[in-house]
ZATIMI-864670 format. One record per residue (C-alpha): residue number from 1; residue in three letters; x, y, z. Coordinates in Angstrom, 3 decimals. Example, Ala and Ser with C-alpha at 12.3 -4.5 7.8 and 13.67 -1.06 7.14 Angstrom:
<rec num="1" residu="ala" u="12.300" v="-4.500" w="7.800"/>
<rec num="2" residu="ser" u="13.670" v="-1.060" w="7.140"/>
//
This chain:
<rec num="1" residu="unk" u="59.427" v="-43.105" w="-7.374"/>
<rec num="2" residu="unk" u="57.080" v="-40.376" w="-6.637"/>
<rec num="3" residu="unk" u="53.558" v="-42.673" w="-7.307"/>
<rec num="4" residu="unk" u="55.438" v="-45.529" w="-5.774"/>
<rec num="5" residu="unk" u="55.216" v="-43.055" w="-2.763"/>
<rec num="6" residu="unk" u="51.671" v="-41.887" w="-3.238"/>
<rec num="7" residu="unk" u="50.558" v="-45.312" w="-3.755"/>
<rec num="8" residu="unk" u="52.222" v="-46.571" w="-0.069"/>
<rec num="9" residu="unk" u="50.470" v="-43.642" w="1.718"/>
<rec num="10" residu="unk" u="47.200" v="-44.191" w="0.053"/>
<rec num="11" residu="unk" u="47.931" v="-48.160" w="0.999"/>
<rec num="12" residu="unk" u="48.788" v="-47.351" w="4.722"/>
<rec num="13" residu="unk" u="45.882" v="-44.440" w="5.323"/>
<rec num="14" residu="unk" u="43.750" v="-47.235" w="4.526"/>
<rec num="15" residu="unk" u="44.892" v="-49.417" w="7.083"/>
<rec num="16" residu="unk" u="43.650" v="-46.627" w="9.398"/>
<rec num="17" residu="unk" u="40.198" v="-46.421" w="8.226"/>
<rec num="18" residu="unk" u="37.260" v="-47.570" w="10.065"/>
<rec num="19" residu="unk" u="35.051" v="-50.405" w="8.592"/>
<rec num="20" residu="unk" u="31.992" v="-48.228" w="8.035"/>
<rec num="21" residu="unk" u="34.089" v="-45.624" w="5.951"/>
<rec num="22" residu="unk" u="35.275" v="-47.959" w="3.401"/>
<rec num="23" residu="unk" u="31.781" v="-49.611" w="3.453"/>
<rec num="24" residu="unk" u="30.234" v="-46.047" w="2.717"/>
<rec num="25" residu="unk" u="32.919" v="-45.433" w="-0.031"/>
<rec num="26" residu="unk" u="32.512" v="-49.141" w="-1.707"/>
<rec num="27" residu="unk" u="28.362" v="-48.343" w="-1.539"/>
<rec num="28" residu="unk" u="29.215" v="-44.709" w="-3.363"/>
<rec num="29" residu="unk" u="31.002" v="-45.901" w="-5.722"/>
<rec num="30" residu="unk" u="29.041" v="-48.933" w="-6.557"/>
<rec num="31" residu="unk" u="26.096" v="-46.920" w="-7.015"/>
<rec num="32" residu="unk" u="27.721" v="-44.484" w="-9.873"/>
<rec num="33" residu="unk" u="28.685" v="-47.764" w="-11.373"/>
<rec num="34" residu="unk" u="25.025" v="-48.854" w="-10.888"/>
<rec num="35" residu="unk" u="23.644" v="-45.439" w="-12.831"/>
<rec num="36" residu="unk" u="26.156" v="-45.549" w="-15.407"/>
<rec num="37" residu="unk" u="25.383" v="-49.213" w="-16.119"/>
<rec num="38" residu="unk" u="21.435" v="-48.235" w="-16.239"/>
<rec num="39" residu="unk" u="21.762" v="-45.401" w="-17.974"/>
<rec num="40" residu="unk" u="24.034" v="-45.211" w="-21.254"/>
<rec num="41" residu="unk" u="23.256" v="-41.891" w="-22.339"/>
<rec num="42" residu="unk" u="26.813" v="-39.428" w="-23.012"/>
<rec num="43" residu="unk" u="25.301" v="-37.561" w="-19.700"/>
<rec num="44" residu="unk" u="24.175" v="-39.587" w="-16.507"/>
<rec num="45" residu="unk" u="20.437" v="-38.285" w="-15.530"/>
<rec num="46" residu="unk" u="19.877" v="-39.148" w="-11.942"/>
<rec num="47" residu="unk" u="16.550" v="-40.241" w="-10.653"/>
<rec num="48" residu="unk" u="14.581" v="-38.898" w="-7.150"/>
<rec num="49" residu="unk" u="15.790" v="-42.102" w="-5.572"/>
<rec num="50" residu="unk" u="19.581" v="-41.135" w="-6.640"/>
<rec num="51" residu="unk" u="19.448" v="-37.388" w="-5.253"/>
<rec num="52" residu="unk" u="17.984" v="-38.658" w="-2.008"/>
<rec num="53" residu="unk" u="20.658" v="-41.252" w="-1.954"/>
<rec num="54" residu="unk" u="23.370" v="-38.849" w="-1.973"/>
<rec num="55" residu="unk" u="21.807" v="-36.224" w="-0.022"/>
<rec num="56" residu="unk" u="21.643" v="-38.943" w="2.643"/>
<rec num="57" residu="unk" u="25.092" v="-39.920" w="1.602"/>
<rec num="58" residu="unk" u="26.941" v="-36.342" w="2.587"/>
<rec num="59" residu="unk" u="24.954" v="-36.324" w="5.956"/>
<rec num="60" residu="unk" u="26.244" v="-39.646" w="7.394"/>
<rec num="61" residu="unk" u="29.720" v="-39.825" w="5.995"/>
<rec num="62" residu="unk" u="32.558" v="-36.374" w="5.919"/>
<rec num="63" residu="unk" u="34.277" v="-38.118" w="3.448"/>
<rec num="64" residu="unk" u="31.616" v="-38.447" w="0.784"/>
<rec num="65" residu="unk" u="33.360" v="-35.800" w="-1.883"/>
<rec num="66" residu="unk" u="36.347" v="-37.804" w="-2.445"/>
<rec num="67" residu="unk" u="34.123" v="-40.764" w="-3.613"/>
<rec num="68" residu="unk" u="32.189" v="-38.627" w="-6.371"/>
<rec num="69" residu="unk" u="33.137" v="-39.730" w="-9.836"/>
<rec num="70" residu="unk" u="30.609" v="-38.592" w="-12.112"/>
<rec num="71" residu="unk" u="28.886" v="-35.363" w="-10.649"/>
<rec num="72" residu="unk" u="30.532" v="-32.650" w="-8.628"/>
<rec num="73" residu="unk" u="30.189" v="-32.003" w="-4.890"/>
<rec num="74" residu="unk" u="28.377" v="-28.500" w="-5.565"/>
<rec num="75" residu="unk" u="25.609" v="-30.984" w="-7.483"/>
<rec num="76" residu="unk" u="24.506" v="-32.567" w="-4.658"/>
<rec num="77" residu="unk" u="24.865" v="-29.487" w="-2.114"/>
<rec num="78" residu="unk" u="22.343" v="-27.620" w="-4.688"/>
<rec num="79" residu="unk" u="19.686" v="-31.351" w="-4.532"/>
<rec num="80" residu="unk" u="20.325" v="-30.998" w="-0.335"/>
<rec num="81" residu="unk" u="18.923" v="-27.613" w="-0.951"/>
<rec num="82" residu="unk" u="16.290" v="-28.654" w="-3.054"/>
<rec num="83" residu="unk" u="15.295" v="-31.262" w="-0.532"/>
<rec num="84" residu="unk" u="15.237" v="-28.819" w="2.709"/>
<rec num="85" residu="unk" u="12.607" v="-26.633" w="0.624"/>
<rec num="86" residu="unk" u="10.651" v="-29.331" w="0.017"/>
<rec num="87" residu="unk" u="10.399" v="-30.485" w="3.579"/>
<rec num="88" residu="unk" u="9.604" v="-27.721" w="5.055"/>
<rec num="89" residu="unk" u="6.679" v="-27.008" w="2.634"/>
<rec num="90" residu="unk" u="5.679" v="-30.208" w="3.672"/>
<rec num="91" residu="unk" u="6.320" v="-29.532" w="7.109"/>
<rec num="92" residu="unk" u="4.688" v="-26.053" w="6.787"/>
<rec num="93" residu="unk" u="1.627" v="-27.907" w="5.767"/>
<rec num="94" residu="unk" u="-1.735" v="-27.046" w="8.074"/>
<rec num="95" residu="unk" u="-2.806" v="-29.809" w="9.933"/>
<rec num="96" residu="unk" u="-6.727" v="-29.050" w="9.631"/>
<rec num="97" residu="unk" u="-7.534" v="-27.310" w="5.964"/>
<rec num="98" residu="unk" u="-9.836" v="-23.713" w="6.602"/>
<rec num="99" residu="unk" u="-13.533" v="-23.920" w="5.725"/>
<rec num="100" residu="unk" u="-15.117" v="-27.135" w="5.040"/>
<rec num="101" residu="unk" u="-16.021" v="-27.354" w="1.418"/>
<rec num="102" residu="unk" u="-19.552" v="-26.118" w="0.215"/>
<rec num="103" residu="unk" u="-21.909" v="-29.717" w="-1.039"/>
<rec num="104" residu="unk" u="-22.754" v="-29.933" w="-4.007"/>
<rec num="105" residu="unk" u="-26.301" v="-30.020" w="-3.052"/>
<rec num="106" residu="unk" u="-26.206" v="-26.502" w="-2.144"/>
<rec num="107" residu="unk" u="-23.648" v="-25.346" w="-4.480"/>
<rec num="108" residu="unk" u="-26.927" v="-26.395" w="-7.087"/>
<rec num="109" residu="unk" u="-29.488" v="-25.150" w="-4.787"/>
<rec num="110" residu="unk" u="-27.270" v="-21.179" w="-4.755"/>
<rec num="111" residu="unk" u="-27.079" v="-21.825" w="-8.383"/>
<rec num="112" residu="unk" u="-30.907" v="-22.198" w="-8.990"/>
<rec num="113" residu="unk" u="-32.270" v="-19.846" w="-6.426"/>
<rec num="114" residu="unk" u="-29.844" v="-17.028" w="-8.171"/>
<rec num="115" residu="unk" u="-31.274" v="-18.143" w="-11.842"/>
<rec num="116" residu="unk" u="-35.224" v="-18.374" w="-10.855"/>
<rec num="117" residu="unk" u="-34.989" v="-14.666" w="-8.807"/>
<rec num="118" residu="unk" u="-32.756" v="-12.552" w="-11.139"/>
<rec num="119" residu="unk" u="-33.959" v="-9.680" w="-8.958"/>
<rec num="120" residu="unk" u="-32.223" v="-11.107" w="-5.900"/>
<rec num="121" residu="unk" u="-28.667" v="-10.770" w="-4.656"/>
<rec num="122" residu="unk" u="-25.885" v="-12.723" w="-2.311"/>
<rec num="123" residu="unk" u="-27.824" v="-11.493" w="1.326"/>
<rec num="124" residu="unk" u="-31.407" v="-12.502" w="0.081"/>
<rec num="125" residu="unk" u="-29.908" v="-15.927" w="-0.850"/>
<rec num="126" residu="unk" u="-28.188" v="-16.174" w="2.010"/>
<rec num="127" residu="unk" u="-31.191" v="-15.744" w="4.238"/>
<rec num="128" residu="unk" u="-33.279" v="-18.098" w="2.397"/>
<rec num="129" residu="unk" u="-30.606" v="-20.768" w="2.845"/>
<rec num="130" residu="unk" u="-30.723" v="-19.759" w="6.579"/>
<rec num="131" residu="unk" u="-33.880" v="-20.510" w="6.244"/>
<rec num="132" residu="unk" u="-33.524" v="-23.623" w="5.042"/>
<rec num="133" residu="unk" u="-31.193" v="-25.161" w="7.556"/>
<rec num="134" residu="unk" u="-28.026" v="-24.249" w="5.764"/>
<rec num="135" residu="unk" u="-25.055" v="-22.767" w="8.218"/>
<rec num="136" residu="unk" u="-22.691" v="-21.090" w="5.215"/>
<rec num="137" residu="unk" u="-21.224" v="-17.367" w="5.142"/>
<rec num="138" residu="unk" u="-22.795" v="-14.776" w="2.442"/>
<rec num="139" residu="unk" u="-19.590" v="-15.061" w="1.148"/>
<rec num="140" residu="unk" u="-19.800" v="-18.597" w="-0.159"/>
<rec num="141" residu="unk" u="-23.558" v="-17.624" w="-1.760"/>
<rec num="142" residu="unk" u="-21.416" v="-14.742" w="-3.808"/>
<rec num="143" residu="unk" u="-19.226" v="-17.267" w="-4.879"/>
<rec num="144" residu="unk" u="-21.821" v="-19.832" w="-6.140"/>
<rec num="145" residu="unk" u="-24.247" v="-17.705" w="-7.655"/>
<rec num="146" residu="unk" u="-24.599" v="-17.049" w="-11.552"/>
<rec num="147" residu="unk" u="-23.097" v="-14.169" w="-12.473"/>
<rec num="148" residu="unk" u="-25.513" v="-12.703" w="-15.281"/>
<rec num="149" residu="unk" u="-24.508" v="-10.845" w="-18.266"/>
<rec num="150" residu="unk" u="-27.171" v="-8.415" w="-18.636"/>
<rec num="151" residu="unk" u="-29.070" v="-6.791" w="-15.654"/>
<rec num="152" residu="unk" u="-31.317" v="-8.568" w="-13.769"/>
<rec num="153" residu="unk" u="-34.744" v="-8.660" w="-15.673"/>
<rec num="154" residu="unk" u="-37.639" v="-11.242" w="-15.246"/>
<rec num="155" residu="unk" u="-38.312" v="-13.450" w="-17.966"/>
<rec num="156" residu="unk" u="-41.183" v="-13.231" w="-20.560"/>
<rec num="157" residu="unk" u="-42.852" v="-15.694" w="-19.028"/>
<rec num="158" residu="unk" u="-42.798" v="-13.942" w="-15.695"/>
<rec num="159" residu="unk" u="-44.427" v="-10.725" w="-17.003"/>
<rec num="160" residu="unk" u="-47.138" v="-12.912" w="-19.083"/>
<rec num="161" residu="unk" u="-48.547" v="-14.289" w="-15.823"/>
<rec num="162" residu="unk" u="-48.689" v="-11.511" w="-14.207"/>
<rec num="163" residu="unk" u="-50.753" v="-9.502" w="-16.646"/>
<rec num="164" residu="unk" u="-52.330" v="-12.483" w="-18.373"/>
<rec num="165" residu="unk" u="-55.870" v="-11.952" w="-16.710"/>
<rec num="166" residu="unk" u="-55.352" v="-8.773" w="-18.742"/>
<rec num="167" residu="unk" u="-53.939" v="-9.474" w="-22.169"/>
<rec num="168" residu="unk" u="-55.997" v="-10.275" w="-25.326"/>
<rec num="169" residu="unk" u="-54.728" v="-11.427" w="-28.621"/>
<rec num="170" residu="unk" u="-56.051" v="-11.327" w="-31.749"/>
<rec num="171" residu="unk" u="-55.069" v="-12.663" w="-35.721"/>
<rec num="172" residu="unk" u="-56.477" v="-13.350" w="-38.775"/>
<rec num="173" residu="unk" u="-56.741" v="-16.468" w="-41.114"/>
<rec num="174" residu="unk" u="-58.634" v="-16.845" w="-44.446"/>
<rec num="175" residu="unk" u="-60.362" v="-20.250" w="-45.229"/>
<rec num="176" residu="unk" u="-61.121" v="-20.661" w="-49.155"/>
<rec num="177" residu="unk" u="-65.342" v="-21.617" w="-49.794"/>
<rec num="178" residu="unk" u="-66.261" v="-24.157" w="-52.393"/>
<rec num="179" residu="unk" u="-66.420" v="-21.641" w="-55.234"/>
<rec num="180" residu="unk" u="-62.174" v="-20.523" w="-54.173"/>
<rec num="181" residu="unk" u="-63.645" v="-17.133" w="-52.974"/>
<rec num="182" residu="unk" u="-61.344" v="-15.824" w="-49.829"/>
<rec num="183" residu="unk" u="-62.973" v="-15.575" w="-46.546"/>
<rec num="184" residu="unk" u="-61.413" v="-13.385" w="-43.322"/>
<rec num="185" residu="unk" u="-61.757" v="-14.591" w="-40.069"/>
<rec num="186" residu="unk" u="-61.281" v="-12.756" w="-36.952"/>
<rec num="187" residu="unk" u="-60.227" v="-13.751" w="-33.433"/>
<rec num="188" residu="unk" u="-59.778" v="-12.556" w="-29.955"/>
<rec num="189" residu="unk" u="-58.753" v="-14.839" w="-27.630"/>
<rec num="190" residu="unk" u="-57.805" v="-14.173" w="-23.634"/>
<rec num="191" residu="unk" u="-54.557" v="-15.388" w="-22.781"/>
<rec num="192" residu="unk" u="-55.894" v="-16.639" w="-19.122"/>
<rec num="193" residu="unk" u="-58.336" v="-19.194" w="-20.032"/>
<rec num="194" residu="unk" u="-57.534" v="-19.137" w="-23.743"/>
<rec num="195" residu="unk" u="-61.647" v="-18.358" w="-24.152"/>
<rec num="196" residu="unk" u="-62.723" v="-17.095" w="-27.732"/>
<rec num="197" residu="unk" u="-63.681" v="-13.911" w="-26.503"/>
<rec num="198" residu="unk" u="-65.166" v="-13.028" w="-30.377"/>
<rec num="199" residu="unk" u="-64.797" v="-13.929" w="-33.710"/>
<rec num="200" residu="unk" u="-66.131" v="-12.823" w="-36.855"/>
<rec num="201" residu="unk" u="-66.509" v="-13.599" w="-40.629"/>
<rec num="202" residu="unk" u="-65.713" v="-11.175" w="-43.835"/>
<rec num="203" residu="unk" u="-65.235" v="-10.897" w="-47.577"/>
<rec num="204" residu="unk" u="-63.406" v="-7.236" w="-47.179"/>
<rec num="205" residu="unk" u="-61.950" v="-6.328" w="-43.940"/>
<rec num="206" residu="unk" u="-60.859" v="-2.847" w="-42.910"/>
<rec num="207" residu="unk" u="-59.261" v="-1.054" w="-40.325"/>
<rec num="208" residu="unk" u="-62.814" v="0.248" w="-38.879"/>
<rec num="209" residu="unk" u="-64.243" v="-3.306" w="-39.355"/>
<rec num="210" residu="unk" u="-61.823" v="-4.643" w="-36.918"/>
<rec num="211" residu="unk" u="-62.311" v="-1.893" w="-34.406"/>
<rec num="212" residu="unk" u="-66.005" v="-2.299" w="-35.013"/>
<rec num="213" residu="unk" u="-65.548" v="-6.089" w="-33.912"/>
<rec num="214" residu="unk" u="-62.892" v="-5.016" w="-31.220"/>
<rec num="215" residu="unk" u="-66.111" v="-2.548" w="-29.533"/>
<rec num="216" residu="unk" u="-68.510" v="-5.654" w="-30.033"/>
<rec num="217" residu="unk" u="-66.315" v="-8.026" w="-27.920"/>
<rec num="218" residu="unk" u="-65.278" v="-5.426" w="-25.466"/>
<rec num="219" residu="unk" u="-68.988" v="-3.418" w="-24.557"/>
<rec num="220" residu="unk" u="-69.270" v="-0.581" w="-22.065"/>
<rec num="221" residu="unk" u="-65.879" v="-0.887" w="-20.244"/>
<rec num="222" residu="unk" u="-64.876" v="-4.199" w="-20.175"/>
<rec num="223" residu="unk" u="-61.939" v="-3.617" w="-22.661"/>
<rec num="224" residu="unk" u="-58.232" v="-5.453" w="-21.390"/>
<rec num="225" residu="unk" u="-55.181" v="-3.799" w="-20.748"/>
<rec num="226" residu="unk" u="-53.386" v="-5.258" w="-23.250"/>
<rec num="227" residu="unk" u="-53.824" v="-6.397" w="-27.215"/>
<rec num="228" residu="unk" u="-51.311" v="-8.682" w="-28.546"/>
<rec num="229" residu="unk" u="-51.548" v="-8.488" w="-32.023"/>
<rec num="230" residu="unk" u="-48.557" v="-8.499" w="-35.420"/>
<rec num="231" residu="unk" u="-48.145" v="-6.471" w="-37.798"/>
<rec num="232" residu="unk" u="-50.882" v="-6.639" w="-39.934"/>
<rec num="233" residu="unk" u="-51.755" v="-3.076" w="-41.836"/>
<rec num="234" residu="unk" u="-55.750" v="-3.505" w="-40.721"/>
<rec num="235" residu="unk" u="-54.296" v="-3.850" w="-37.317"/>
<rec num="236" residu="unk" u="-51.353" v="-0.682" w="-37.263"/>
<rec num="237" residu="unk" u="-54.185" v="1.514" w="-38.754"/>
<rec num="238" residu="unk" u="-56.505" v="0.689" w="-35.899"/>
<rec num="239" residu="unk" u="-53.812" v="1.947" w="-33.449"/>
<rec num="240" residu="unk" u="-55.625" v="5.889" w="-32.389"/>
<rec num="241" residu="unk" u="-59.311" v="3.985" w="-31.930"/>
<rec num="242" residu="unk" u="-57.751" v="1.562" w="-29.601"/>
<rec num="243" residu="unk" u="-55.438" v="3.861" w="-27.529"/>
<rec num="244" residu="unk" u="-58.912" v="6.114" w="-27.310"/>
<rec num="245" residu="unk" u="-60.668" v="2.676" w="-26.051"/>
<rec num="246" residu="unk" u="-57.840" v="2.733" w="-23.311"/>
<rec num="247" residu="unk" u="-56.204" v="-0.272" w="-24.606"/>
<rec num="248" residu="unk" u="-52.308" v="-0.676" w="-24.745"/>
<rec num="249" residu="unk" u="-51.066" v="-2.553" w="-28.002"/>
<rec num="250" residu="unk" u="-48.121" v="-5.336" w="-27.573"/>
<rec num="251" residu="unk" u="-46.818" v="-5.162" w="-31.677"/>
<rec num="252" residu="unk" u="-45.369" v="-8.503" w="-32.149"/>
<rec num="253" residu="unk" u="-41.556" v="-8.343" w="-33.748"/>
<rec num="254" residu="unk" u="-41.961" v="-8.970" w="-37.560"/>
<rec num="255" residu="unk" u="-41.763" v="-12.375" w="-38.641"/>
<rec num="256" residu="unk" u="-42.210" v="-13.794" w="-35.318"/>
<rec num="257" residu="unk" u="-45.234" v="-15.370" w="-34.967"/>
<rec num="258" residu="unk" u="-44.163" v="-17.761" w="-31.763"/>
<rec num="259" residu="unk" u="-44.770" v="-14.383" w="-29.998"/>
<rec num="260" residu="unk" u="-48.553" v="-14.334" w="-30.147"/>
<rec num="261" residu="unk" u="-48.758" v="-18.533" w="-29.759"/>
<rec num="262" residu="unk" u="-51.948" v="-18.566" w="-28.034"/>
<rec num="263" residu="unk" u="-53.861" v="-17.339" w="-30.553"/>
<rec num="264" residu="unk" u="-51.620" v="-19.345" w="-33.238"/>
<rec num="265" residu="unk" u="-52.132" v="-22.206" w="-31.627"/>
<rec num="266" residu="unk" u="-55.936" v="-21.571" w="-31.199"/>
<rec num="267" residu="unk" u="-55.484" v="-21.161" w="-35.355"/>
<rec num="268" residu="unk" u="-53.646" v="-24.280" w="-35.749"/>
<rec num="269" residu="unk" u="-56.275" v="-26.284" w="-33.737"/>
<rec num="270" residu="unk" u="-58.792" v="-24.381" w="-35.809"/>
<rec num="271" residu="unk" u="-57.427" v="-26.361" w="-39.071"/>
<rec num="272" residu="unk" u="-56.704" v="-29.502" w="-38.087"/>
<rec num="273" residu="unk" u="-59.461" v="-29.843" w="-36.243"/>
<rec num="274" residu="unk" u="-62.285" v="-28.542" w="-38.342"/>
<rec num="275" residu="unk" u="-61.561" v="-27.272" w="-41.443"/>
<rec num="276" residu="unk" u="-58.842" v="-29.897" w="-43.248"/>
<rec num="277" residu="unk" u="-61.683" v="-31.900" w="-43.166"/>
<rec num="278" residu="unk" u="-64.824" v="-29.649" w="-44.195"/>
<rec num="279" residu="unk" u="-65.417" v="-27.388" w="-47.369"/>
<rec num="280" residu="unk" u="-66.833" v="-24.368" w="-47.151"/>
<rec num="281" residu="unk" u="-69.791" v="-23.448" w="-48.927"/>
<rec num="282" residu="unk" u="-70.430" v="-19.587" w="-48.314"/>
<rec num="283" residu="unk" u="-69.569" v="-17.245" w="-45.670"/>
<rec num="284" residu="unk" u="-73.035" v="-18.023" w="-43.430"/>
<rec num="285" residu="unk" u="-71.732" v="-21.767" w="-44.043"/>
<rec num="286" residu="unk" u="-68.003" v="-20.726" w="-42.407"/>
<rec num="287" residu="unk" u="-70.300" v="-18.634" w="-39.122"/>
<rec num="288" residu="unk" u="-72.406" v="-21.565" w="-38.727"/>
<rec num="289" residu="unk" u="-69.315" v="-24.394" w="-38.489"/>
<rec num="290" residu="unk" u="-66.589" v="-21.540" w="-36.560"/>
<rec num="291" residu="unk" u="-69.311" v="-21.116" w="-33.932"/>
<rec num="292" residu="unk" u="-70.184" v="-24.899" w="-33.290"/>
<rec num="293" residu="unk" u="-66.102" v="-25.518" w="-33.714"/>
<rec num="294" residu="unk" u="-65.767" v="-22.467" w="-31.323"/>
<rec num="295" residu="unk" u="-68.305" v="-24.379" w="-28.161"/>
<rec num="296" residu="unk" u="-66.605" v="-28.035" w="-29.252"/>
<rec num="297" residu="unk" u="-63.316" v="-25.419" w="-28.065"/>
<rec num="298" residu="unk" u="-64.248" v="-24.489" w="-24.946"/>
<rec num="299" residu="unk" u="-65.173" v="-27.825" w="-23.762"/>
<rec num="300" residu="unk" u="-62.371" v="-30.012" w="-25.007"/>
<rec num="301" residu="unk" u="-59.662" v="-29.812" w="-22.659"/>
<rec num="302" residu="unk" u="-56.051" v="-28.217" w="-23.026"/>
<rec num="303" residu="unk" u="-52.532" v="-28.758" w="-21.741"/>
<rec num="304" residu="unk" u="-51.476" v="-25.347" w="-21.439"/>
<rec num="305" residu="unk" u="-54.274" v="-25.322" w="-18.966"/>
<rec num="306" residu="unk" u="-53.304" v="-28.649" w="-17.064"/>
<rec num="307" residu="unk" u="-55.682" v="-31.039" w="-18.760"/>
<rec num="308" residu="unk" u="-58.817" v="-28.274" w="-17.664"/>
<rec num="309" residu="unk" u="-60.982" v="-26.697" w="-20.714"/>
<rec num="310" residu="unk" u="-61.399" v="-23.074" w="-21.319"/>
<rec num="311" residu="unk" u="-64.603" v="-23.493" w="-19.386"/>
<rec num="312" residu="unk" u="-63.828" v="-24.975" w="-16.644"/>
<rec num="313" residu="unk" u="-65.889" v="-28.810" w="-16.225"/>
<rec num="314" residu="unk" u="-66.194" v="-30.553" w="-12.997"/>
<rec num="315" residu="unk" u="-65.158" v="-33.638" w="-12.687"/>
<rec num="316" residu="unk" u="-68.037" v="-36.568" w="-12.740"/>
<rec num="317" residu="unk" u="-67.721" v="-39.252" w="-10.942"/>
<rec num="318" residu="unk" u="-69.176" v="-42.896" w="-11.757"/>
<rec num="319" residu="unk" u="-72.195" v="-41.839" w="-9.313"/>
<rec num="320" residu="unk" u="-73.398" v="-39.081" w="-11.359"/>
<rec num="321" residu="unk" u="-74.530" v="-41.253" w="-13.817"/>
<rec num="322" residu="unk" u="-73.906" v="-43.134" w="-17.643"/>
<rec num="323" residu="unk" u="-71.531" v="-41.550" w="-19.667"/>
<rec num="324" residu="unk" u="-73.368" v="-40.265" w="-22.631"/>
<rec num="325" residu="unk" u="-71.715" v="-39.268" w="-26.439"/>
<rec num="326" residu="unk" u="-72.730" v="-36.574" w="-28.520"/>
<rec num="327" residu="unk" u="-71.402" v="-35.804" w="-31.569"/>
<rec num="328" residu="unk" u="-69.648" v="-32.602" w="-32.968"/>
<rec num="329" residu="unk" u="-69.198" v="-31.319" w="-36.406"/>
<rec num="330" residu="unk" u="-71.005" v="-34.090" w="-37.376"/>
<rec num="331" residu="unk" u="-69.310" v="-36.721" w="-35.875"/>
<rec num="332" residu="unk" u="-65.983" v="-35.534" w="-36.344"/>
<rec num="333" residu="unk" u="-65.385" v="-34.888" w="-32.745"/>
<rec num="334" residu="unk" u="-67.718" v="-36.210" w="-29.770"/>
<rec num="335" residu="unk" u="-68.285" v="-34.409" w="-26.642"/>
<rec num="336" residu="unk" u="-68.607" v="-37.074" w="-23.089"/>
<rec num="337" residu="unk" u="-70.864" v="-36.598" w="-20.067"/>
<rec num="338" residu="unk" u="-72.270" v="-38.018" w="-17.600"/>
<rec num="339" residu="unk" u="-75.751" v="-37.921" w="-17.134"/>
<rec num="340" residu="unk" u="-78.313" v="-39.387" w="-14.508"/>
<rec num="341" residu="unk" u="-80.667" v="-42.213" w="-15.612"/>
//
């Protein structure tokens, strides 16, 4: 009797309702139907569309709890909350972002200046770029530069052209004669113009030999700053003469010989280009070939000197005349001129 009851109330407060509420409630509870018909899982999971749906839902219609079947009112209070913080960070949003963002072109530019002048900092940079045309804050350069590990130091190759007017290095190599007897050969060559400032041939060398050849190359007081040599015993025992000569010794770490290149490289050149291919009879024989190898050297040109030769040629243009051949080591290398009829 008592549902009969609830049932005819339930009937006749519908009567009452407006269209648009039992549209809303149909729509509600269509749409649960809808998820639980997508969705088969033992618990609904409700998408961004769904929690907007709702949240929309419980602002347009007052009756929207008594339609919930499958979540709880507090559910989609907690999603309206949810929503309302992420409107207002939206909302909260600036218009116009802050400082325009640094190109790339002098984000790079920062970057290189900072690794080709370790010795400068952020407000040098800054007023180079300045310089340059580019309006950006000291700040920005800070960011941007490279941030070294070590302090600032120059490079090697910094401190070699500063002082390389000044810096000699010598070396030895042997070359084997006809008969397998051992021959020493002595070098000294500049670093600026990679000249051969002396060399010298021996069966025995010595420590006062080789400061005996280091006064011939270097008369009165035209010794360098600087001797680059390794760690040969002949040189190390040379060391007191030298210092006395006013020359400062650069020791070369041990096993290292990329640290004295120039005068490896002159070595290197020395072999392939002369004597791989000759066999040495005596030691006047070895003088006699080192010293016309040594002048075919300081003509032929170089790359470490941009294409120039140790002594520097003009160029010769097609007026100055034929170009005439003469022939090296005996026609292993030719030398080219140009010569007036």
């Amino acid at each position: 009797m008592l549902s009969t009851l609830t049932e005819l109330i339930h009937i006749i407060t519908g009567l009452f309702r407006s269209s648009a509420a039992l549209q809303l409630e149909i729509l509600a509870l269509r749409h649960q139907i809808n998820i639980l018909q997508r969705q088969k899982p033992k618990r609904p999971t409700f998408s961004r569309r769904d929690k907007l749906f709702w949240v929309w839902l419980s602002r347009r219609w007052s009756g929207w709890k008594s339609a919930l079947v499958i979540i709880k009112p507090a559910t989609v209070v907690k999603w309206h909350k949810q929503g309302f913080k992420l409107y207002w960070k939206w909302k909260s949003q600036p218009k116009r972002p802050g400082r325009p963002r640094i190109p790339k072109e002098v984000r790079d530019l920062i970057r290189k200046m900072s690794r080709e002048n370790p010795l400068w900092g952020a407000p040098r940079i800054h007023g180079e770029l300045l310089k340059l045309g580019y309006d950006i804050g000291e700040t920005s350069v800070s960011k941007y530069m490279l941030k070294p590990d070590k302090p600032p130091s120059q490079t090697w190759r910094t401190f070699l052209d500063n002082h390389v007017n000044q810096i000699v290095a010598m070396d030895f190599f042997t070359i084997p004669t006809i008969f397998f007897k051992v021959l020493h050969v002595l070098i000294l060559i500049d670093h600026d113009r990679r000249r051969i400032i002396h060399f010298n041939v021996t069966t025995n060398p010595t420590s006062a030999w080789v400061v005996q050849q280091i006064c011939e190359a270097f008369p009165w007081d035209s010794a360098p700053r600087f001797l680059l040599h390794d760690r040969d015993p002949l040189f190390m025992a040379s060391q007191h003469s030298l210092k006395a000569m006013g020359i400062e010794t650069l020791i070369t770490a041990p096993g290292s010989p990329w640290q004295n290149a120039i005068a490896e490289r002159m070595i290197g050149s020395c072999r392939r280009e002369c004597f791989d291919h000759i066999i040495v009879l005596n030691e006047e024989h070895l003088r006699q070939r080192l010293g016309e190898y040594v002048d075919y050297y300081h003509q032929r040109t170089h790359l470490g000197l941009a294409k120039d030769s140790p002594v520097h040629r003009p160029i010769q243009h097609k007026e100055s005349g034929d170009v005439i051949v003469f022939p090296v080591l005996g026609g292993l290398h030719h030398r080219y001129e140009r010569i007036a009829a």
